[in-house]
C-alpha positions in Angstrom: 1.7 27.4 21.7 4.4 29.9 20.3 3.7 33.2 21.6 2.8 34.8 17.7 0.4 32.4 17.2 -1.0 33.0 20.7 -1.0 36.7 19.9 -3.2 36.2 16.2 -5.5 33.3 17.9 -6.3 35.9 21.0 -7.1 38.5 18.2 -9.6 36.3 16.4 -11.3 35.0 19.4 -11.5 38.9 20.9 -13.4 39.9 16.7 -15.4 37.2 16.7 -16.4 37.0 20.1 -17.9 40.7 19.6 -19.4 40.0 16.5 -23.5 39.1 17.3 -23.1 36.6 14.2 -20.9 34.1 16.0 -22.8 32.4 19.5 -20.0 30.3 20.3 -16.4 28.7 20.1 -14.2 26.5 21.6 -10.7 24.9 20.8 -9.9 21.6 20.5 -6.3 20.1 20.6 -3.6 19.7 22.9 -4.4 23.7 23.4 -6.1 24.7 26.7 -4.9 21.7 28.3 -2.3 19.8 30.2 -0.5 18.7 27.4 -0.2 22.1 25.6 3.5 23.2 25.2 5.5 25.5 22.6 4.5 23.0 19.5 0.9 23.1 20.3 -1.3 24.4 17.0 -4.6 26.1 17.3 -7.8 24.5 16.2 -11.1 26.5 17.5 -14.5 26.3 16.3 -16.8 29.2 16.0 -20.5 28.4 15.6 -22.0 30.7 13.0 -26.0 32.1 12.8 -27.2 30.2 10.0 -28.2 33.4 8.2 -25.2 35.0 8.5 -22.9 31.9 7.5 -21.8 32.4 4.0 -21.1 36.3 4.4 -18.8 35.5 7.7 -17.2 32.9 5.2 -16.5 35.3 2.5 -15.0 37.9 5.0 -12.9 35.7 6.9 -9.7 35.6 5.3 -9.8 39.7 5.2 -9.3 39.3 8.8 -6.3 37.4 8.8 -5.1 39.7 6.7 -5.1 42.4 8.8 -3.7 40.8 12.1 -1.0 38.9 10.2 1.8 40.0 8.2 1.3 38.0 5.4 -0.8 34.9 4.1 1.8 32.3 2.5 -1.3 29.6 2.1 -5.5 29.8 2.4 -6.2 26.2 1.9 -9.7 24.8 2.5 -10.0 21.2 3.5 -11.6 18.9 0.9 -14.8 17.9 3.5 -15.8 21.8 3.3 -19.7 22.2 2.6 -22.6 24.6 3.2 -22.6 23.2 6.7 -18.9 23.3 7.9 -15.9 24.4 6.8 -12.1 24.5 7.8 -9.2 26.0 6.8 -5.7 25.5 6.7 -3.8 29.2 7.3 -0.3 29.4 7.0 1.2 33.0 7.8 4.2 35.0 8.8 3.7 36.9 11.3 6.8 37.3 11.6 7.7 33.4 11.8 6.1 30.9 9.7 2.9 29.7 11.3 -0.2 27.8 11.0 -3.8 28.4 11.9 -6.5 25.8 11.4 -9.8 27.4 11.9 -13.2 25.8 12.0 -16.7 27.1 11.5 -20.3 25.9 11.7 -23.8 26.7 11.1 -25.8 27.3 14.5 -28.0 23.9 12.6 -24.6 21.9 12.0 -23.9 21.8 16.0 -24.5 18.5 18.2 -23.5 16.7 21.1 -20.6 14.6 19.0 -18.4 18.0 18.6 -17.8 18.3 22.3 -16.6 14.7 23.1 -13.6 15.0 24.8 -13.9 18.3 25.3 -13.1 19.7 28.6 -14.9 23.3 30.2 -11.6 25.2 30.0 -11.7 24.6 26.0 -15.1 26.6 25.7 -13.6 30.5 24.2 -17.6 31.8 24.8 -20.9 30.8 24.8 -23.2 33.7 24.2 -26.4 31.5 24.1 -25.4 28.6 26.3 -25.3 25.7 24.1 -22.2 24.7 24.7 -21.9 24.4 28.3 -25.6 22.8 28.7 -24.4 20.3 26.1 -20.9 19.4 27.7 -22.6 18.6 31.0 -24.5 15.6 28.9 -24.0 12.2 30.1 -22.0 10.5 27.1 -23.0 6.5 25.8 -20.6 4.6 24.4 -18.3 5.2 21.4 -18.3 1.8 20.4 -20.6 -1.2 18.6 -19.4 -4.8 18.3 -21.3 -5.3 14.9 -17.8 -5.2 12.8 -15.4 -7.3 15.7 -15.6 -10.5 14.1 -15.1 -8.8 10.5 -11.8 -6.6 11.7 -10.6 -10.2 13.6 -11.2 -12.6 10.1 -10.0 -9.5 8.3 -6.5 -9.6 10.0 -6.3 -13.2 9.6 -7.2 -12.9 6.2 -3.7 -10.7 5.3 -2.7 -13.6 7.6 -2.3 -16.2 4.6 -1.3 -13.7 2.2 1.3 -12.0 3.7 4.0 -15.0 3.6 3.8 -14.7 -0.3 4.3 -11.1 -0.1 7.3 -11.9 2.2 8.4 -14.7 -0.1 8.3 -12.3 -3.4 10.3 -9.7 -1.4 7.3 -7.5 -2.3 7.9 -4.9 -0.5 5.0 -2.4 -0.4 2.7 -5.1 -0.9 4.1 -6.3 2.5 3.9 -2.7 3.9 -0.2 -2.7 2.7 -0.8 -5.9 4.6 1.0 -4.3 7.9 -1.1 -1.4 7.6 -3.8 -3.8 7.5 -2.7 -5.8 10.5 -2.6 -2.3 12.6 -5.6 -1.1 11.6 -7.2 -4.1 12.6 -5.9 -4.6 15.7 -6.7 -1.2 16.4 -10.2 -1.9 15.9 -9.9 -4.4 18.7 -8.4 -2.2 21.2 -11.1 0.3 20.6 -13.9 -2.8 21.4 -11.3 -3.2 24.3 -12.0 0.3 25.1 -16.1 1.2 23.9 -16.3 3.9 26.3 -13.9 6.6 25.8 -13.6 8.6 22.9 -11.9 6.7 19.8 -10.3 9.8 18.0 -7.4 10.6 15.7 -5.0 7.6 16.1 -1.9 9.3 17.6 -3.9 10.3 20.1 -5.8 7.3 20.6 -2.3 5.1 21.2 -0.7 8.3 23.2 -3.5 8.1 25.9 -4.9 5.1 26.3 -2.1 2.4 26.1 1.4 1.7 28.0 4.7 1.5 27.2 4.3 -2.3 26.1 1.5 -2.1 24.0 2.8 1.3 22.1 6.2 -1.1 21.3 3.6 -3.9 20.3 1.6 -1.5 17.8 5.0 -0.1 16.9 6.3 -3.2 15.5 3.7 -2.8 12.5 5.9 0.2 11.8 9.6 -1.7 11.3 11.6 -1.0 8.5 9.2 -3.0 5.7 11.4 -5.2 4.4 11.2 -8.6 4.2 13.7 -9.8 6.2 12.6 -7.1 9.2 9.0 -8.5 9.2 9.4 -12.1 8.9 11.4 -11.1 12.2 8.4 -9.7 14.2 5.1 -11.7 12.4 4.8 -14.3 14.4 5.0 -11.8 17.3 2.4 -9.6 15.8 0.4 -12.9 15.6 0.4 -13.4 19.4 -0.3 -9.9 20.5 -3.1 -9.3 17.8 -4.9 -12.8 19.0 -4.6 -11.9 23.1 -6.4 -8.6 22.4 -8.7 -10.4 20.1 -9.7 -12.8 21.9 -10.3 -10.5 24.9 -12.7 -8.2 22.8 -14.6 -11.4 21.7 -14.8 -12.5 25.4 -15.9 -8.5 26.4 -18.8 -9.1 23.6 -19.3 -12.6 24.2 -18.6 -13.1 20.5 -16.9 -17.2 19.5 -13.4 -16.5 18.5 -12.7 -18.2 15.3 -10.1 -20.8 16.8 -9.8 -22.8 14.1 -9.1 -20.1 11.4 -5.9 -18.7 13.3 -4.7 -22.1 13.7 -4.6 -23.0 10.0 -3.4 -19.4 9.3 -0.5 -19.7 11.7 0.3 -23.8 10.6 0.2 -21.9 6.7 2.4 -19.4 7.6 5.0 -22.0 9.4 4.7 -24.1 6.5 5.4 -21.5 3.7 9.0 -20.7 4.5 8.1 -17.4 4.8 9.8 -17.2 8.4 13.5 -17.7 8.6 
């Protein structure tokens, strides 16, 4: 990460890890691990005593305050409640920078906060929860109950994408790509039930090669319609191999017959030059 934000994120964790209302923290992120590099942000959590929650809270943007040299924005996320809260700090100090800070009640803390996270992550750990919780055996990520809903669901957008195309409709045609991704990202993840199905960018970063990142990328052409009447039937073929994969995985019947009306529709409707 750049070296001012190192500096302020060192200072925080050194305060709060002497204050007895905070028991823990760790980071998440690229930070702390082989991928961190110049560009890397900062995202720890501190777990907070339940008592003590709303006064830490109230005092926490006096801190920054002192260890920056000036707050440009304090901007809570719109998920904040009495149980978690993060915000969004951006500073000078004497760059422009951003800190995303996270805390917890000692009550809001479980298992799921520490997926994917490795031991070097963990800041400190004054009561051991963290580390006795990291060393837990994981289950899977993943449950098969909406496959066959995310597979009709594509081919769905299937037959009403050519009139899209056909209108020249063009962010009508970028809703039903988005569609088309999303779903077929849903099959790579029953593809994949047993690591840790995070934030997208991450997801396709670590888990897929160089072929399938230029299939999933294709979704993401220049939306119009002359650009994705180039690549649909393309997006056809590699969202129905990993589909019908993931229905073979979960020993779920593939819905043959739907795809093959959708496809003869599509052919039939012009919409492909």
């Amino acid at each position: 990460m750049h070296p001012s934000l190192h500096r302020v994120f060192k200072q925080t964790v050194d305060i709060f890890m002497s204050d007895e209302r905070v028991s823990a923290a760790w980071i998440t992120g690229s930070a702390k691990s082989k991928s961190e590099d110049v560009y890397s942000d900062v995202d720890p959590v501190f777990v907070i005593n339940d008592d003590d929650f709303d006064q830490f809270d109230s005092e926490l943007r006096s801190v920054f305050e002192k260890i920056t040299d000036e707050i440009i924005l304090w901007w809570p996320e719109r998920g904040n409640n009495d149980m978690v809260r993060n915000y969004a700090i951006l500073f000078k100090s004497p760059e422009l920078l951003q800190y995303d800070i996270n805390i917890m009640k000692e009550s809001a803390f479980s298992a799921n906060w520490l997926i994917n996270t490795a031991p070097e992550q963990i800041l400190f750990d004054k009561k051991g929860m963290l580390n006795n919780t990291i060393k837990q055996p994981r289950g899977s990520s993943y449950s098969p109950d909406k496959l066959l809903y995310n597979i009709e669901l594509f081919w769905v957008y299937g037959y009403i994408i050519p009139k899209y195309l056909l209108r020249n409709q063009t962010f009508k045609i970028i809703y039903a790509q988005n569609i088309f991704f999303e779903c077929h990202m849903e099959v790579l993840h029953a593809l994949n039930p047993d690591v840790y199905w995070d934030w997208l960018p991450i997801n396709v970063h670590k888990l897929f090669d160089e072929n399938k990142k230029k299939e999933l990328h294709r979704y993401f052409l220049n939306a119009d319609r002359k650009s994705v009447a180039k690549v649909l039937i393309s997006e056809l073929d590699a969202f129905s191999k990993d589909a019908r994969l993931a229905c073979e995985k979960w020993n779920i019947p593939y819905p043959d017959r739907l795809e093959s009306e959708i496809r003869d529709f599509i052919i039939e409707s012009g919409c492909i030059e």
